[in-house]
N, C-alpha and C positions, 0 to 999 in steps of 0.2 A: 594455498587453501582453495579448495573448491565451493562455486556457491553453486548451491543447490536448492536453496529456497531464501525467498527475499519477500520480507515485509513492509510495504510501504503504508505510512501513515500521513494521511492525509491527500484526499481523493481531486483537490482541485487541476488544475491547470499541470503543474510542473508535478504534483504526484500522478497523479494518468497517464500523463506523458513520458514519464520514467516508467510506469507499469508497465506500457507499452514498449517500450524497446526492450525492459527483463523477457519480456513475452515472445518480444521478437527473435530473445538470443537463444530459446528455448529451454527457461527457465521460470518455474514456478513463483505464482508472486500473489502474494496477499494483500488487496488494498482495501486497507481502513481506514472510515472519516468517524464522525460524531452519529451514534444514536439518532434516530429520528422520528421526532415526534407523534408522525400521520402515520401511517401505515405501515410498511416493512419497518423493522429497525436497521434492517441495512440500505436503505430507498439510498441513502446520500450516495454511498459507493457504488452500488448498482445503476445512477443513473450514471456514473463516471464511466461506469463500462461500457455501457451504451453510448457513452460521446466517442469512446473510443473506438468502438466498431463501427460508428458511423462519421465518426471526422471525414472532412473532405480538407487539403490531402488527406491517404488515408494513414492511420499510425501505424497500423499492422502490414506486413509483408504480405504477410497470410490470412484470411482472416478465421482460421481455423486456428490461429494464434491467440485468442478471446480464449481460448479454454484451458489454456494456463493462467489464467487470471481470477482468484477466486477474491469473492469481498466479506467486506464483513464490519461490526463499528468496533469504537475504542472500549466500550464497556464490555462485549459481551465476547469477543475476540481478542481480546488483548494478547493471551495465553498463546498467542502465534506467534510472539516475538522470541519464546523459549527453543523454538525449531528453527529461527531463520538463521542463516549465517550471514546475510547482509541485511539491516535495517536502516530504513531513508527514514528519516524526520520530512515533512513537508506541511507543515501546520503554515495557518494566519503566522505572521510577521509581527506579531505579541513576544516580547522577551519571557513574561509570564508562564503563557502556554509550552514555550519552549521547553521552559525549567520543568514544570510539571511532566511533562512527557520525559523527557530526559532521565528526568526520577522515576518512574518508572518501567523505564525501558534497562537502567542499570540493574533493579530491583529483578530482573528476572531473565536476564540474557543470558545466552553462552558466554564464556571466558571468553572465545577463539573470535566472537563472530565481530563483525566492520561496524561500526557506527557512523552515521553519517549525514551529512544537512543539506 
């Protein structure tokens, strides 16, 4: 199987981080966190993008590599999970939240595409 688009949810530390090296292999990548309160509702993911173009190391090869990186939240993007062929879970360390997610990420995935934590 070829991946060709990759959904990562959950924008912290080890999702960025994973965003970044999809990014790096020159592969399209969706990173979603939680809606947010203030301002954009994608603020959460978007400041993730910005740690990652500015990490010191840096994450990117490239960093013209940021623009395979598109963001977005769990409520209003979810819908990106139906396109990706590989989906990363990377939530808070709640059994809870996991489950939730889980549910629906089966509720609307490809048959073919990877799941994974």
């Amino acid at each position: 199987m070829n991946i060709n688009k990759v959904v990562i949810i959950g924008s912290g530390t080890m999702g960025s981080g994973i965003a970044a090296q999809v990014a790096n292999a020159g592969i399209q990548v969706t990173l979603l966190d939680l809606p947010s309160k203030e301002g954009s509702r994608n603020s959460i993911a978007e400041n993730a993008k910005d740690r990652i173009l500015n990490s010191r190391p840096p994450l990117l090869v490239e960093q013209n590599k940021i623009d395979l990186i598109s963001v977005g939240n769990t409520e209003d993007n979810f819908g990106a999970v139906r396109d990706a062929d590989w989906v990363v879970e990377a939530v808070v360390e709640r059994i809870d939240i996991k489950h939730d997610i889980y549910k629906k990420i089966e509720e609307i995935r490809k048959d073919e595409s990877i799941i994974s934590s």
